[in-house]
HTML snippet that shows the backbone in 3Dmol.js (N, CA, C, O; Angstrom):
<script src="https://3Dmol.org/build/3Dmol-min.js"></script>
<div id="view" style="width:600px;height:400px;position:relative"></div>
<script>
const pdb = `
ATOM      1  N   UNK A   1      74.652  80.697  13.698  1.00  0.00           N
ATOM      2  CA  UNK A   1      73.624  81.521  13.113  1.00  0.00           C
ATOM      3  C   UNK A   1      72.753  82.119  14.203  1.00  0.00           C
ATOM      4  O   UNK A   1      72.310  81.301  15.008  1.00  0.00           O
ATOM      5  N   UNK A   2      72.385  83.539  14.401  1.00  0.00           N
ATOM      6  CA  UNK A   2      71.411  84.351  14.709  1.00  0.00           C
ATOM      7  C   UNK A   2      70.070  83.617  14.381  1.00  0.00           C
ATOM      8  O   UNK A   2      69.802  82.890  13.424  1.00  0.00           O
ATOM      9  N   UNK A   3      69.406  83.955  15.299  1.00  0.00           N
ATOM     10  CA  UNK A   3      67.631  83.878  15.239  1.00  0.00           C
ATOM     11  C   UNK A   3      67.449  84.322  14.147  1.00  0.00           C
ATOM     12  O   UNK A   3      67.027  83.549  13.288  1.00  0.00           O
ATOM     13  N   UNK A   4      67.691  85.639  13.826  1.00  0.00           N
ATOM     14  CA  UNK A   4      67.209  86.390  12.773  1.00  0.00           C
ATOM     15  C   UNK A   4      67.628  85.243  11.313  1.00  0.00           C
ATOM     16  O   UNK A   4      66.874  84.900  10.402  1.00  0.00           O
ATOM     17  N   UNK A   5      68.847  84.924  11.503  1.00  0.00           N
ATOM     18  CA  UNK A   5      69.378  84.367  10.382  1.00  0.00           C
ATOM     19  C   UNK A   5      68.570  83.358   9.994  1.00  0.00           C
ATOM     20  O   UNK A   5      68.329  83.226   8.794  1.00  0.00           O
ATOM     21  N   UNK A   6      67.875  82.252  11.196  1.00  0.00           N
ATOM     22  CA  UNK A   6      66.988  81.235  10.615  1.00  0.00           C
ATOM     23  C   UNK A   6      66.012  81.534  10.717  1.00  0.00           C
ATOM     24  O   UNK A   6      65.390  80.658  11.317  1.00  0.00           O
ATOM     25  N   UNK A   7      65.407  82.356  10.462  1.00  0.00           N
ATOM     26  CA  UNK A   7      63.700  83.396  10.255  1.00  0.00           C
ATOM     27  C   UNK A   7      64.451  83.092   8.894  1.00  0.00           C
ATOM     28  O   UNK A   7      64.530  81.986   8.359  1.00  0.00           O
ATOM     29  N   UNK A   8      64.932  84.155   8.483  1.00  0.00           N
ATOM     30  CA  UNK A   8      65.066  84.707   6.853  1.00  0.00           C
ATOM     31  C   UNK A   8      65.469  83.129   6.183  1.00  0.00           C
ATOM     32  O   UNK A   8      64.655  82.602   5.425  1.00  0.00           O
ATOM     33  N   UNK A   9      66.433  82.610   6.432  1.00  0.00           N
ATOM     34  CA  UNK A   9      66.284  81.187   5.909  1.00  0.00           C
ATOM     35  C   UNK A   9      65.077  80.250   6.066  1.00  0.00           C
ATOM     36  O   UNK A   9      65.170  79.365   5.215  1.00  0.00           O
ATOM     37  N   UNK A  10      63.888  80.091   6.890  1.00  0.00           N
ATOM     38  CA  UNK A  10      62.745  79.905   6.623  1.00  0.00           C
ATOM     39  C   UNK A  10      62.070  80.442   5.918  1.00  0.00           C
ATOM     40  O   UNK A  10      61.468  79.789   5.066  1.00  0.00           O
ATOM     41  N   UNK A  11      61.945  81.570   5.991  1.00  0.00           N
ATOM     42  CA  UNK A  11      60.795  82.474   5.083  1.00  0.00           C
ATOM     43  C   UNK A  11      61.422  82.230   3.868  1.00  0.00           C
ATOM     44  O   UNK A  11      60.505  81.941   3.099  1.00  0.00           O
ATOM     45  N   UNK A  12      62.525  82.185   3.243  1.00  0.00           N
ATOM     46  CA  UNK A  12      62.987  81.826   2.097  1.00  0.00           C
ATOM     47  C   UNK A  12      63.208  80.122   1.362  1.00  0.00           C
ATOM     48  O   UNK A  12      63.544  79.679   0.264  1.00  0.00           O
ATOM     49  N   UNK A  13      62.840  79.616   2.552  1.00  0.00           N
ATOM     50  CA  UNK A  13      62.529  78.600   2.068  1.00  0.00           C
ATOM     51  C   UNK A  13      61.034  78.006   1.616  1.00  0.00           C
ATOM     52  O   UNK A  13      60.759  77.280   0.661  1.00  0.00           O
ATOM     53  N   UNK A  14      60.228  78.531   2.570  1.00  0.00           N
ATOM     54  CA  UNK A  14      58.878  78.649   2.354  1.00  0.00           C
ATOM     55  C   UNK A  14      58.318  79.394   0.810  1.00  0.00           C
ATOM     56  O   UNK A  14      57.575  78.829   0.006  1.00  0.00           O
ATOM     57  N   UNK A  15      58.620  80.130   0.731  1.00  0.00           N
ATOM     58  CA  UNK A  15      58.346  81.362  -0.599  1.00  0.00           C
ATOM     59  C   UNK A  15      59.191  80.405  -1.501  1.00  0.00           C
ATOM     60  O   UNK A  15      58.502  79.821  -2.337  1.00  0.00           O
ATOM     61  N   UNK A  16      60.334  80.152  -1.522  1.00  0.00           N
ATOM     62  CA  UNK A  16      60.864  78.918  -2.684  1.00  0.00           C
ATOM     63  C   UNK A  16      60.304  77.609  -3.376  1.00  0.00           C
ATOM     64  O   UNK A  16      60.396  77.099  -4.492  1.00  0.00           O
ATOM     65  N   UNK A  17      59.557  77.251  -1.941  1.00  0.00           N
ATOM     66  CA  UNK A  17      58.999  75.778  -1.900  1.00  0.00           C
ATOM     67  C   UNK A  17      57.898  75.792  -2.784  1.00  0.00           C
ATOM     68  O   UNK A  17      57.642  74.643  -3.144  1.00  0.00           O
ATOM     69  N   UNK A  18      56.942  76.867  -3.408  1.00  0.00           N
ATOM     70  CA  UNK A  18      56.420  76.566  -4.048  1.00  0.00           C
ATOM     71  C   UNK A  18      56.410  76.993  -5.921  1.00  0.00           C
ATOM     72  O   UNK A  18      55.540  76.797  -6.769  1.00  0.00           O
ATOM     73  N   UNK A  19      57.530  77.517  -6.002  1.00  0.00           N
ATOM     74  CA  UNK A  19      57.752  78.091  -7.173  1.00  0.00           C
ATOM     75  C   UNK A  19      58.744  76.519  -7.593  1.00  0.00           C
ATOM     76  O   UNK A  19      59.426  75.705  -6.971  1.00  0.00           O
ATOM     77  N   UNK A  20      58.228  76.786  -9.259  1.00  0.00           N
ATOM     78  CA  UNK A  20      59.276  75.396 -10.167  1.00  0.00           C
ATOM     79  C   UNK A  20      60.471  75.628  -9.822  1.00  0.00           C
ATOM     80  O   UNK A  20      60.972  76.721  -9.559  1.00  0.00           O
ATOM     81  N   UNK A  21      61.031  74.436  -9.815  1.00  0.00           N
ATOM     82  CA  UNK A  21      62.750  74.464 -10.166  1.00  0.00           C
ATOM     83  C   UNK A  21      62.970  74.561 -11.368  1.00  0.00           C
ATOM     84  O   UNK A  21      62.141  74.018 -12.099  1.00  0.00           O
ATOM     85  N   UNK A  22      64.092  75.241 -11.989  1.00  0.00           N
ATOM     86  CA  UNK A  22      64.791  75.260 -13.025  1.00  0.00           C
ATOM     87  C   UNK A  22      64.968  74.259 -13.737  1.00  0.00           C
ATOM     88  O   UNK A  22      65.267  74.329 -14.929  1.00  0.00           O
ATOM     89  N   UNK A  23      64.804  73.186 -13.090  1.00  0.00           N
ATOM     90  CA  UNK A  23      64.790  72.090 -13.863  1.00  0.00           C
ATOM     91  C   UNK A  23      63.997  71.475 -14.256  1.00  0.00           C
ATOM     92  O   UNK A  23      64.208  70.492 -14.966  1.00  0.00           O
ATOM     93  N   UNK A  24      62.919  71.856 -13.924  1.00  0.00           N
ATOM     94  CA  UNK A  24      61.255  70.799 -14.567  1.00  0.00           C
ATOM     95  C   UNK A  24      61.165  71.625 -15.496  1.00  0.00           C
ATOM     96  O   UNK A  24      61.740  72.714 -15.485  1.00  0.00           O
ATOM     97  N   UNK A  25      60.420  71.201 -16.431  1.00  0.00           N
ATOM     98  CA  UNK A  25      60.090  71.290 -18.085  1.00  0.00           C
ATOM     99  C   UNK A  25      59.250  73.091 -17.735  1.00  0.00           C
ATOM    100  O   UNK A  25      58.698  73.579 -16.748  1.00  0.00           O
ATOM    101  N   UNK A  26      59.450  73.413 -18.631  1.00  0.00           N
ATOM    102  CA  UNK A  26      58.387  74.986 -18.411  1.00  0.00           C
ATOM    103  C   UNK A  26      56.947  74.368 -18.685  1.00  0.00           C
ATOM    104  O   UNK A  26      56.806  73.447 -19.490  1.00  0.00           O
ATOM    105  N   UNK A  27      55.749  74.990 -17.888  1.00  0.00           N
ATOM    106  CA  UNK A  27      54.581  74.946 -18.532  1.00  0.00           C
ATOM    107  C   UNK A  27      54.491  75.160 -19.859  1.00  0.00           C
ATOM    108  O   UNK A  27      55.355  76.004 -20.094  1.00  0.00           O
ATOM    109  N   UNK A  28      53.976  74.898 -20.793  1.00  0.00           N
ATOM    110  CA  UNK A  28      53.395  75.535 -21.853  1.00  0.00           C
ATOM    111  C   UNK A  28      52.094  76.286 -21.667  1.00  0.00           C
ATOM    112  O   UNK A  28      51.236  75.930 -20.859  1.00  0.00           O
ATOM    113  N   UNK A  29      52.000  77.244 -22.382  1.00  0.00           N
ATOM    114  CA  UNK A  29      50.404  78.176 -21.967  1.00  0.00           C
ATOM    115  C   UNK A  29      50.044  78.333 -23.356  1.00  0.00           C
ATOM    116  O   UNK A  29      50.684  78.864 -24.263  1.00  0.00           O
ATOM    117  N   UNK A  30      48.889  77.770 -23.368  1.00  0.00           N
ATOM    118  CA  UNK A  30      48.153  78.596 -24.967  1.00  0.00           C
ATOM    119  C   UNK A  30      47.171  79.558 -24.408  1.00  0.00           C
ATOM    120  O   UNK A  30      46.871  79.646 -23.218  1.00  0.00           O
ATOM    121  N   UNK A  31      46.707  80.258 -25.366  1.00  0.00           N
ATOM    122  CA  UNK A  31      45.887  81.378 -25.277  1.00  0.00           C
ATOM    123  C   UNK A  31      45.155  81.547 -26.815  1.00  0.00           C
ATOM    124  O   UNK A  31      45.809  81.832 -27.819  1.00  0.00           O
ATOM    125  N   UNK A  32      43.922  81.356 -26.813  1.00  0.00           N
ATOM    126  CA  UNK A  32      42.834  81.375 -27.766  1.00  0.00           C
ATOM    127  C   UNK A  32      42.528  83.273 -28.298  1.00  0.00           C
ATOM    128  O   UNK A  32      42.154  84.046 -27.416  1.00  0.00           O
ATOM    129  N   UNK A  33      42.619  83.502 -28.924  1.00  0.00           N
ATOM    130  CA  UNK A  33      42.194  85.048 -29.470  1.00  0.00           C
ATOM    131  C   UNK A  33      40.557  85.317 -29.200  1.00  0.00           C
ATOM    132  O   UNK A  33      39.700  84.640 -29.767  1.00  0.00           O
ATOM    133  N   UNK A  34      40.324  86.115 -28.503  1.00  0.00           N
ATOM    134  CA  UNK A  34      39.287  86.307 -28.750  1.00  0.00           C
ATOM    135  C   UNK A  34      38.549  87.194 -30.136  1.00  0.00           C
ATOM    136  O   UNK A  34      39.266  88.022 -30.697  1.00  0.00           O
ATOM    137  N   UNK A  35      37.158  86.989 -30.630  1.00  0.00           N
ATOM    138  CA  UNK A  35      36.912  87.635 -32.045  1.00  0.00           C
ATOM    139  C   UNK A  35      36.635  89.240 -31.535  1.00  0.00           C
ATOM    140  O   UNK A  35      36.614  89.531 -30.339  1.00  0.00           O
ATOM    141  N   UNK A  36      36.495  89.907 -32.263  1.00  0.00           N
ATOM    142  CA  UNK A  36      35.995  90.911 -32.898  1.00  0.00           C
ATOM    143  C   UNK A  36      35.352  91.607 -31.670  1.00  0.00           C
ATOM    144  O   UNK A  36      35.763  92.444 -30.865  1.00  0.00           O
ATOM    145  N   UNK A  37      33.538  90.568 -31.928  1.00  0.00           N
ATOM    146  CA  UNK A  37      32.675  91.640 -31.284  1.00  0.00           C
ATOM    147  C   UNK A  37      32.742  91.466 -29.360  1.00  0.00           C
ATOM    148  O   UNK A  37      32.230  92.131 -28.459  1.00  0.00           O
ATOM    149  N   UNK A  38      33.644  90.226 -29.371  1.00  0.00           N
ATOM    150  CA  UNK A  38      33.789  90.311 -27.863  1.00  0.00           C
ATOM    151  C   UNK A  38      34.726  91.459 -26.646  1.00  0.00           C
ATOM    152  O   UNK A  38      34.703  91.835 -25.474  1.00  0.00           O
ATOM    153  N   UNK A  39      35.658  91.662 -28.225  1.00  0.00           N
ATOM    154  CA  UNK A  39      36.986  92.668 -27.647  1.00  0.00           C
ATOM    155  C   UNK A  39      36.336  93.781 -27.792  1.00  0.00           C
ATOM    156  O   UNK A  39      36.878  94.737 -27.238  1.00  0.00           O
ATOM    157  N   UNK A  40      34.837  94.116 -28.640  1.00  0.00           N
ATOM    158  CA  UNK A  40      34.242  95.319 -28.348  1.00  0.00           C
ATOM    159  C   UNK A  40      33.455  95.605 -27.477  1.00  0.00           C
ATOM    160  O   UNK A  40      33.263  96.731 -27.018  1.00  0.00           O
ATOM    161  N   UNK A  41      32.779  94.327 -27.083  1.00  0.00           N
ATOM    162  CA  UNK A  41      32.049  93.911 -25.739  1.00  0.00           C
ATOM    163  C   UNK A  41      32.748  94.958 -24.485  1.00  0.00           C
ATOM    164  O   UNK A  41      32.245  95.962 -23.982  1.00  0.00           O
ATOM    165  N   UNK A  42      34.350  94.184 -24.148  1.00  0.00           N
ATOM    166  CA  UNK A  42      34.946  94.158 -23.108  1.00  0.00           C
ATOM    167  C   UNK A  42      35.628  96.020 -23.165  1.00  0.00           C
ATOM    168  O   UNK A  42      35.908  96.692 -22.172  1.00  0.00           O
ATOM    169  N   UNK A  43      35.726  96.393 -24.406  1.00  0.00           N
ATOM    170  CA  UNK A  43      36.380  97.805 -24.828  1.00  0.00           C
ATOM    171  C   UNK A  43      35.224  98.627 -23.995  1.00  0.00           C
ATOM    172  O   UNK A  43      35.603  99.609 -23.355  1.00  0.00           O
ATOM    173  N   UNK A  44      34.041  98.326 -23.976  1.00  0.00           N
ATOM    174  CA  UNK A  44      32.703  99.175 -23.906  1.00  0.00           C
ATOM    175  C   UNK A  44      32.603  98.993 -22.589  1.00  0.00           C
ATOM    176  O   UNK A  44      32.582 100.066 -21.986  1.00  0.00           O
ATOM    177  N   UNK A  45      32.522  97.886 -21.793  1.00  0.00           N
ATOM    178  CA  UNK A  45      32.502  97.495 -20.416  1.00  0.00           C
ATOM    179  C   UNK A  45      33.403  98.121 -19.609  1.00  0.00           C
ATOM    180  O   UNK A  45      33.017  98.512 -18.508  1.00  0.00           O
ATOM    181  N   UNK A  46      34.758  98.323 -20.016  1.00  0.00           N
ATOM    182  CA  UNK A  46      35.489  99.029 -19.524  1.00  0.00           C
ATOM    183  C   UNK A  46      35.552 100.466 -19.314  1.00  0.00           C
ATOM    184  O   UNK A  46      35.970 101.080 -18.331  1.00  0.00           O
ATOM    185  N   UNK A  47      34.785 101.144 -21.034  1.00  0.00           N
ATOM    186  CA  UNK A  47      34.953 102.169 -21.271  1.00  0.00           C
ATOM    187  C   UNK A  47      33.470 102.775 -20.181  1.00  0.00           C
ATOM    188  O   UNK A  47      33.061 103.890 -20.501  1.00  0.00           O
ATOM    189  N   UNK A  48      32.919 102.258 -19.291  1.00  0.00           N
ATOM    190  CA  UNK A  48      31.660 102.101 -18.988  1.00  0.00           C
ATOM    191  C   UNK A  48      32.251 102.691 -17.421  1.00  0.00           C
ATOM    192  O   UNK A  48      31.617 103.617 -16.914  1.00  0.00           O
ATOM    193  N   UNK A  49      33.348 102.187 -16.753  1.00  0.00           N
ATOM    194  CA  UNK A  49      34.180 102.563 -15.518  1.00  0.00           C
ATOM    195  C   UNK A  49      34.928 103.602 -15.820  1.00  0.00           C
ATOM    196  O   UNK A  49      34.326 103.868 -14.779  1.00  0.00           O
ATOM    197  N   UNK A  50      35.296 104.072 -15.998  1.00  0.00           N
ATOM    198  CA  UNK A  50      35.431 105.116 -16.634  1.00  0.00           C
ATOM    199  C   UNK A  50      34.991 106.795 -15.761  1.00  0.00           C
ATOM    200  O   UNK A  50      33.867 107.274 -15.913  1.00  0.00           O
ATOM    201  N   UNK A  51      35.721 107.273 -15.168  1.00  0.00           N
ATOM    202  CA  UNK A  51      35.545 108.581 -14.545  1.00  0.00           C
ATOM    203  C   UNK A  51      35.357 109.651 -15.490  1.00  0.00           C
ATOM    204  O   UNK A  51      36.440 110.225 -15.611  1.00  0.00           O
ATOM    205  N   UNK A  52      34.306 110.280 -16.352  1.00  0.00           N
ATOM    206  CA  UNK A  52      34.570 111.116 -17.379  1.00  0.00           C
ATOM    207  C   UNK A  52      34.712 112.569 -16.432  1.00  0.00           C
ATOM    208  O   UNK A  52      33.971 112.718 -15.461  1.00  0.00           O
ATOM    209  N   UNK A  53      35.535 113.417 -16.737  1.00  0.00           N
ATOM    210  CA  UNK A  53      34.877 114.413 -16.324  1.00  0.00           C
ATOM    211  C   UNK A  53      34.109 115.226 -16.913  1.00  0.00           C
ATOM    212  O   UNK A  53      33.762 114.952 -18.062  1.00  0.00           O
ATOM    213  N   UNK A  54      33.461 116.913 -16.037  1.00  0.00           N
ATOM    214  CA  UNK A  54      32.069 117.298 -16.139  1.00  0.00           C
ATOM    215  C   UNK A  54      32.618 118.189 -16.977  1.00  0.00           C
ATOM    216  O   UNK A  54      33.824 118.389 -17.118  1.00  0.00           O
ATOM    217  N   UNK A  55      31.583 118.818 -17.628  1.00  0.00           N
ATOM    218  CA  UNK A  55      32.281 119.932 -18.658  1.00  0.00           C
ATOM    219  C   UNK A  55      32.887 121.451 -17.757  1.00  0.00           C
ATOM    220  O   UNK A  55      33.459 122.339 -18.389  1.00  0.00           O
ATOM    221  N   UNK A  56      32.725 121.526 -16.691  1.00  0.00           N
ATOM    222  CA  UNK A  56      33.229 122.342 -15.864  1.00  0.00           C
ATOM    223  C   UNK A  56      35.289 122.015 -15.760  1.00  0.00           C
ATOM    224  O   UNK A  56      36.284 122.641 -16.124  1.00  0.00           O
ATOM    225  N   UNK A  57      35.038 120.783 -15.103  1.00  0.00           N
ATOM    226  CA  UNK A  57      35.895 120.030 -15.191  1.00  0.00           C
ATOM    227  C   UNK A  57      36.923 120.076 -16.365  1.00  0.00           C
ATOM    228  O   UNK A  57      37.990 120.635 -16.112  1.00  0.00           O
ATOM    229  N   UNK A  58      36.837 119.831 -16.965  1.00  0.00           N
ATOM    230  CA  UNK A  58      37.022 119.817 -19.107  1.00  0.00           C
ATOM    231  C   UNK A  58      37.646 121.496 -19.300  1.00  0.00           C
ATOM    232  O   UNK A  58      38.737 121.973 -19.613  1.00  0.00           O
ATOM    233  N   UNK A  59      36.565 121.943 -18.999  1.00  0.00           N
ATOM    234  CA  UNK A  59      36.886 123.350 -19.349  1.00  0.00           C
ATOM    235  C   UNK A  59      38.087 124.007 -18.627  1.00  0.00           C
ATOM    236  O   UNK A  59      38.662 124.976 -19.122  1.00  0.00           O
ATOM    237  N   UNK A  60      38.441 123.479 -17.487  1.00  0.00           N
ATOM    238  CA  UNK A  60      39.581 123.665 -16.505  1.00  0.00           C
ATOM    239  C   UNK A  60      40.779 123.003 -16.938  1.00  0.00           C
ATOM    240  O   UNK A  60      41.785 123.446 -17.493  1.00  0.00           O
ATOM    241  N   UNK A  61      40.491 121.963 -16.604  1.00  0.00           N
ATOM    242  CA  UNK A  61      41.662 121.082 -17.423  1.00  0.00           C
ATOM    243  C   UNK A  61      42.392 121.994 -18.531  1.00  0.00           C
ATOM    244  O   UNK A  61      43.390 122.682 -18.315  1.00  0.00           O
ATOM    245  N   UNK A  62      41.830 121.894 -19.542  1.00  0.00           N
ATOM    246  CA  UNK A  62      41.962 122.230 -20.948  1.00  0.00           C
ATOM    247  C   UNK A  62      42.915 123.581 -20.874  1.00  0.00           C
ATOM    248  O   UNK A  62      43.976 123.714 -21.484  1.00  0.00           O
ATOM    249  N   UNK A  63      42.269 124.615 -19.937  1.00  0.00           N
ATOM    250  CA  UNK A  63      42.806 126.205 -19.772  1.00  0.00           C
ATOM    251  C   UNK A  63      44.277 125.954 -19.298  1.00  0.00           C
ATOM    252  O   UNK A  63      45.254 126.444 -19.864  1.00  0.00           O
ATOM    253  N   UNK A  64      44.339 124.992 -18.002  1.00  0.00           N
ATOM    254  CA  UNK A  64      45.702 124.598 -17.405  1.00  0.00           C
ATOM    255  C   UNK A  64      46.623 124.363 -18.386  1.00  0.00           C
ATOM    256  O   UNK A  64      47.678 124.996 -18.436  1.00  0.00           O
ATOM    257  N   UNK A  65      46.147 123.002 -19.639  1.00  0.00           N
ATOM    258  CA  UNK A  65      47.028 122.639 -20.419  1.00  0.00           C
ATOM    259  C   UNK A  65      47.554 123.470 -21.379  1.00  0.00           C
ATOM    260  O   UNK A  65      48.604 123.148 -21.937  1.00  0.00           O
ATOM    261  N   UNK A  66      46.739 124.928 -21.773  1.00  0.00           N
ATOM    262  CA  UNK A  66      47.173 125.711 -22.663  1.00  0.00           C
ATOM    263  C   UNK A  66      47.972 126.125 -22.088  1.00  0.00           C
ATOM    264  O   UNK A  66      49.034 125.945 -22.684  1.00  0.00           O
ATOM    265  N   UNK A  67      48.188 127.016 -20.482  1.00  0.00           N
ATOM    266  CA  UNK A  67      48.878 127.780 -20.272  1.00  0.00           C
ATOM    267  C   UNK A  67      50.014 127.100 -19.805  1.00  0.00           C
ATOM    268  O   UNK A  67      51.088 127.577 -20.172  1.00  0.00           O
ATOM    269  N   UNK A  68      50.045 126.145 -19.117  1.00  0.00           N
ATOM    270  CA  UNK A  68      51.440 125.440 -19.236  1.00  0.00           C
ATOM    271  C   UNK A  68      52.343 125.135 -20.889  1.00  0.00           C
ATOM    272  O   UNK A  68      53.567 125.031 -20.972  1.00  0.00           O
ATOM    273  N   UNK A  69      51.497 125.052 -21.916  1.00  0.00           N
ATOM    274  CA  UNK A  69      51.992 124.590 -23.032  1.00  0.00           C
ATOM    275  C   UNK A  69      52.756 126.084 -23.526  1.00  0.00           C
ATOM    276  O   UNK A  69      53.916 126.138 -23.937  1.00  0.00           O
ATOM    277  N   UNK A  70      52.107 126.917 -23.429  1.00  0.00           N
ATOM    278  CA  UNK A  70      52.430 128.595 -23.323  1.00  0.00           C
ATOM    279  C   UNK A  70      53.505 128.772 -22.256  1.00  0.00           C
ATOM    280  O   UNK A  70      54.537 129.116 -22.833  1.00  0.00           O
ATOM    281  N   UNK A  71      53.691 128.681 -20.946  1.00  0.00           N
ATOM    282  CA  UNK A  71      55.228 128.754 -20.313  1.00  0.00           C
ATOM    283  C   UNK A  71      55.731 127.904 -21.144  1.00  0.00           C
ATOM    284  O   UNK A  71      56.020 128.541 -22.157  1.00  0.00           O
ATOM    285  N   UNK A  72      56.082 126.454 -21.314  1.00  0.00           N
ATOM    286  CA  UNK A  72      57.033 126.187 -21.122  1.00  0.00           C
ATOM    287  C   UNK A  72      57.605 126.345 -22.815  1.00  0.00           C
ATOM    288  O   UNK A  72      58.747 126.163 -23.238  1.00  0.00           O
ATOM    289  N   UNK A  73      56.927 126.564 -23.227  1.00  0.00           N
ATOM    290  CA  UNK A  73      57.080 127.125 -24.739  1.00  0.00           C
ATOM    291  C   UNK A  73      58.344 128.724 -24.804  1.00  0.00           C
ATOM    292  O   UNK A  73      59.390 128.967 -25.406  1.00  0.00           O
ATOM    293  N   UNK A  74      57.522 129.416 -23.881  1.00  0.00           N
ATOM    294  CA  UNK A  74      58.427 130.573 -23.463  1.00  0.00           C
ATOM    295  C   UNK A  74      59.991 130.583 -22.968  1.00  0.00           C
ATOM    296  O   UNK A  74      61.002 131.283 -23.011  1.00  0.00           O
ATOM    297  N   UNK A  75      59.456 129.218 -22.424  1.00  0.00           N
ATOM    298  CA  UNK A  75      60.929 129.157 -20.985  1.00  0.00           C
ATOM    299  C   UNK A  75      61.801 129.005 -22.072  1.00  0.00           C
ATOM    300  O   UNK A  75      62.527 129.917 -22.469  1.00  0.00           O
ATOM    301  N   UNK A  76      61.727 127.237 -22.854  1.00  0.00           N
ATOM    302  CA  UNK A  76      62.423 126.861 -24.252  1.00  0.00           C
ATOM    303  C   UNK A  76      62.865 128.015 -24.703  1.00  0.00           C
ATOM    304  O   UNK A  76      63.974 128.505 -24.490  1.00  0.00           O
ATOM    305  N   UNK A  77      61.820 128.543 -25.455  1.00  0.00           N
ATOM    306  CA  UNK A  77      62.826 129.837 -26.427  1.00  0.00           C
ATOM    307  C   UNK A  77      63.456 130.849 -25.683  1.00  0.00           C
ATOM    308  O   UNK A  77      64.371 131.320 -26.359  1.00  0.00           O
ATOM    309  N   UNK A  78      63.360 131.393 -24.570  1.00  0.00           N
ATOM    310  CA  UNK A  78      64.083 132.092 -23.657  1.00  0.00           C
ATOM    311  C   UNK A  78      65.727 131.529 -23.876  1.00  0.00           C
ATOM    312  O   UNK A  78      66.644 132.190 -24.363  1.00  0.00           O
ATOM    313  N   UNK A  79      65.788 130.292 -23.427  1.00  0.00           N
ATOM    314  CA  UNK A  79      66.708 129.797 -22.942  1.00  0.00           C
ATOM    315  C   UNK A  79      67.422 129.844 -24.493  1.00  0.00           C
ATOM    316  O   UNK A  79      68.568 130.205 -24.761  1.00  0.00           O
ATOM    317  N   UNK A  80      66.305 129.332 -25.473  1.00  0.00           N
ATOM    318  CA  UNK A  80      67.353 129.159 -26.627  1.00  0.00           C
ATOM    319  C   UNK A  80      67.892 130.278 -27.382  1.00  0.00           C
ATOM    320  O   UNK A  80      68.864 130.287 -28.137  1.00  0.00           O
ATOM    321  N   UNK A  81      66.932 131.427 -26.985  1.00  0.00           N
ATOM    322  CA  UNK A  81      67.516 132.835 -27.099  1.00  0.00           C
ATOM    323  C   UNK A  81      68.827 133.267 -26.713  1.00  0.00           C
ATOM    324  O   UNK A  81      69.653 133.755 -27.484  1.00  0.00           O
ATOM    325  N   UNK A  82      68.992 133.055 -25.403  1.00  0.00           N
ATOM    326  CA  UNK A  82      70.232 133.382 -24.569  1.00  0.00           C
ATOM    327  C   UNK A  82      71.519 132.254 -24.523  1.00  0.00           C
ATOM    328  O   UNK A  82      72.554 132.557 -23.930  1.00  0.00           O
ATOM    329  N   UNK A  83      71.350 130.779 -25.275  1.00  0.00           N
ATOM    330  CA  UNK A  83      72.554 130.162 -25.391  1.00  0.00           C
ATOM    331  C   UNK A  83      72.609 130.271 -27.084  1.00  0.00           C
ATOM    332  O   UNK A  83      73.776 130.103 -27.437  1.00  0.00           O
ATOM    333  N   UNK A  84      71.749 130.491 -28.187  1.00  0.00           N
ATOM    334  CA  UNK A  84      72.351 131.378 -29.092  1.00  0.00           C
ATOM    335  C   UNK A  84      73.237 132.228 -29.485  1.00  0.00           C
ATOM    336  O   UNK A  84      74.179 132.145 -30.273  1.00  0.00           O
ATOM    337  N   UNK A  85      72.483 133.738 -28.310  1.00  0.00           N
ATOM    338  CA  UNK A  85      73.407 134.801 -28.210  1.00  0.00           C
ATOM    339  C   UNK A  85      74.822 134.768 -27.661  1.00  0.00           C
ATOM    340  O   UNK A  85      75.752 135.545 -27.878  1.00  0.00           O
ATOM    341  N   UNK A  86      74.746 133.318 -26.638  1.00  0.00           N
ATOM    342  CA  UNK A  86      76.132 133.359 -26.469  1.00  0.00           C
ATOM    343  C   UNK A  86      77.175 132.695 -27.307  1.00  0.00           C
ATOM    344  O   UNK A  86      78.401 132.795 -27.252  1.00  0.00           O
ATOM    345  N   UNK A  87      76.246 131.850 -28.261  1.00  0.00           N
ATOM    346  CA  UNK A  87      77.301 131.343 -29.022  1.00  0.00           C
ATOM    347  C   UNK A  87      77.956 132.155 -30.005  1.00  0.00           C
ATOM    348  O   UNK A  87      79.157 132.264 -30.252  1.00  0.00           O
ATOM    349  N   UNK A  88      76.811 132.785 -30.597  1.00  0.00           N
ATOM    350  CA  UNK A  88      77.468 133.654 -31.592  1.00  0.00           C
ATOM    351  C   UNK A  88      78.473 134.879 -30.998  1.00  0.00           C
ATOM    352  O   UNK A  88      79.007 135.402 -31.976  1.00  0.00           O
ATOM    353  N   UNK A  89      78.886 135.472 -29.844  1.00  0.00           N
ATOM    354  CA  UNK A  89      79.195 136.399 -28.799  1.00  0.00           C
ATOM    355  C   UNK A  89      80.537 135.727 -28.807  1.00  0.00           C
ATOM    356  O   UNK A  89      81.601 136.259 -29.125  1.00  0.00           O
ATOM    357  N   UNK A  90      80.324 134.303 -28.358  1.00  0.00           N
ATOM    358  CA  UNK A  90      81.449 133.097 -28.297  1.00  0.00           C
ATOM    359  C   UNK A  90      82.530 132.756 -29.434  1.00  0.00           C
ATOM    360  O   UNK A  90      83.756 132.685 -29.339  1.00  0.00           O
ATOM    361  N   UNK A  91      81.514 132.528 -30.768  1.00  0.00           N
ATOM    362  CA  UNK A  91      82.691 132.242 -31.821  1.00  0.00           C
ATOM    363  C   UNK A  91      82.734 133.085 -32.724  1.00  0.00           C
ATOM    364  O   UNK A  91      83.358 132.789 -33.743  1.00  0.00           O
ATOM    365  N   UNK A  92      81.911 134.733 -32.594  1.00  0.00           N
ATOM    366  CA  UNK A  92      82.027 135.899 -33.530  1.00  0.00           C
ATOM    367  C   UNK A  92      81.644 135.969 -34.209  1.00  0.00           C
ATOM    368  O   UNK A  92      81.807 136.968 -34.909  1.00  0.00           O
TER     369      UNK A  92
END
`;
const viewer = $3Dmol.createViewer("view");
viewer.addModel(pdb, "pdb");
viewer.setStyle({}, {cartoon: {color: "spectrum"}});
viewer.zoomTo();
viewer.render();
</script>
């Protein structure tokens, strides 16, 4: 064996050594539900990080998404225009 070879067979033994074997029992994990007003707590806390953008922002966005929704709307029926015409061209 190469140097290299017993590096990678260490490091793989190391990183092994601490994960279960296949053969010990699995943990069991429970997990308690949290209620109601806590998951609205944490919804709000989150919703709190949160990058909104500015209405400048918004207003940009928004214009982009029309006009892309407008090409590719175009491109589609273009295309379905012209493999139409060839079908019917195709089977008469």
């Amino acid at each position: 064996m190469s140097r290299d070879d017993d590096r990678r067979a260490e490091r793989e033994a190391r990183r092994t050594a601490d994960l279960p074997s296949a053969a010990s029992e699995p943990v069991a994990e429970t997990r308690t539900r949290t209620g109601l007003a806590q998951f609205l707590r944490e919804v709000r806390s989150e919703l709190r990080k949160v990058a909104w953008p500015n209405r400048k922002e918004l207003i940009s966005y928004t214009i982009v998404v029309l006009v892309m929704s407008l090409v590719l709307t175009l491109l589609i029926w273009g295309f379905d225009f012209i493999v139409r015409d060839a079908i019917i061209n195709t089977l008469g």
